[in-house]
C-alpha positions in Angstrom: -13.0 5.6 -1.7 -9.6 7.2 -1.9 -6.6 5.7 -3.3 -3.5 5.9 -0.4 -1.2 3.6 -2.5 2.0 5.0 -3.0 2.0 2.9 -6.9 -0.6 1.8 -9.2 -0.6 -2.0 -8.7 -1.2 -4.3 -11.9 -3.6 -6.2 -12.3 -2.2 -10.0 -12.5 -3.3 -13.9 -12.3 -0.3 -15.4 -10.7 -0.1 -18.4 -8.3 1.7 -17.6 -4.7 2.4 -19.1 -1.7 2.8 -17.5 1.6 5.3 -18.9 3.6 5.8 -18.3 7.7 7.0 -20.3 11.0 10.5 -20.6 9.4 9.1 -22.3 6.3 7.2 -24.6 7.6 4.0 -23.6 6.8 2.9 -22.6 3.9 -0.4 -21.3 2.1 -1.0 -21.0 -1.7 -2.9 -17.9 -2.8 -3.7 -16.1 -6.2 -2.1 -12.5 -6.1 -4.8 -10.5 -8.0 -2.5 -7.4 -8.3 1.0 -5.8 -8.2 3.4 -3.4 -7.6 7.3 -2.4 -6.6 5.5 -1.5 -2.9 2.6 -4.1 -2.3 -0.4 -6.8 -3.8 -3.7 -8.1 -3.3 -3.6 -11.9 -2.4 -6.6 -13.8 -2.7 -7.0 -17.3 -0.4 -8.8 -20.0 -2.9 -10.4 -22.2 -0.3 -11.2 -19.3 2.0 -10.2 -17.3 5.1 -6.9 -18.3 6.7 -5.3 -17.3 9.7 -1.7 -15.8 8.9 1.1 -14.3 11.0 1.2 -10.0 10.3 4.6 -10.6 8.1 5.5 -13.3 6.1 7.4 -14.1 2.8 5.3 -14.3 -0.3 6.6 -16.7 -3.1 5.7 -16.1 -6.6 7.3 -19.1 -9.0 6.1 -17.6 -12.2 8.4 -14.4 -11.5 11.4 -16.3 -9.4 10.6 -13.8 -6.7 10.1 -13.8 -3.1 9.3 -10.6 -1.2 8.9 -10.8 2.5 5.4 -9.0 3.5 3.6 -7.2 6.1 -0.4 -7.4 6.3 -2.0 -4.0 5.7 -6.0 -4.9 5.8 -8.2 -8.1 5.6 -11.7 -8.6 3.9 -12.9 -12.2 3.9 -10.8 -14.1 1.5 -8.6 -11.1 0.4 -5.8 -9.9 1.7 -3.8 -6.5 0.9 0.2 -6.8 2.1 3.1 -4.2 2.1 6.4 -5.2 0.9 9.1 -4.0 3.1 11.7 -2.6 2.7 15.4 -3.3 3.6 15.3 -1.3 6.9 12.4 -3.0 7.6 12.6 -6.3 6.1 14.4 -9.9 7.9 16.2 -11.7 5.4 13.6 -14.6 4.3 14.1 -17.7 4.5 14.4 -18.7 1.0 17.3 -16.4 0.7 18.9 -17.6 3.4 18.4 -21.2 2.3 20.3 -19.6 -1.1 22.8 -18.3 0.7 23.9 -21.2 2.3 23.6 -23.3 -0.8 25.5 -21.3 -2.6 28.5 -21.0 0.0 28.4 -24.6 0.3 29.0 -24.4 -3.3 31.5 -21.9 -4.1 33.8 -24.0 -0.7 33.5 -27.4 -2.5 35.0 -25.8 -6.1 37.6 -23.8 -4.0 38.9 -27.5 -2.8 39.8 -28.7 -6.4 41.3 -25.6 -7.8 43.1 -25.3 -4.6 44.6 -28.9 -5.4 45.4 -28.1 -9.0 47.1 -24.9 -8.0 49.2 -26.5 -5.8 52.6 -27.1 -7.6 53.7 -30.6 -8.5 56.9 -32.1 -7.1 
């Protein structure tokens, strides 16, 4: 069989979860191996029925890569990370995003206030 993989992908044991339909489904998996461009996910309790893209989740790394299906056999699944051009923003990141905005408005408030000067 030839090799069309742009990287050699590591071998790995990590816990995922795929994640589609704006977050609210979600399936765990095992993602057997790794790379900068793509993975092989394996589906513990079987064969699951998931959208062509989607954003894969791994905890252990504090990464989430959104995805796009490449081939199927039984259980296994082999996905393409996009790239920028290709990628939508997940929806972890926008979830960040917003957190974070929310954030950085409710500090400005009080150091607003304390700049203020004092009649």
């Amino acid at each position: 069989m030839q090799e069309r993989r742009r990287q050699q992908r590591r071998k790995t044991y990590l816990g995922g979860r795929t994640v589609f339909h704006q977050s609210y489904c979600a399936i765990d998996c095992l993602v057997r191996n790794l790379s900068q461009t793509g993975a092989r996910l394996v589906f513990v309790d079987g064969e699951w029925i998931l959208p062509s893209v989607f954003d894969l989740v791994i905890p252990h790394k504090g990464d989430t890569r959104t995805a796009r299906i490449v081939w199927r056999k039984q259980a296994d699944v082999g996905v393409r990370f996009l790239d920028d051009v290709e990628a939508r923003p997940s929806m972890e990141a926008a979830r960040r995003i917003i957190a974070v905005e929310k954030q950085n408005a409710a500090l400005a408030r009080p150091i607003a206030e304390l700049s203020e000067p004092a009649y």
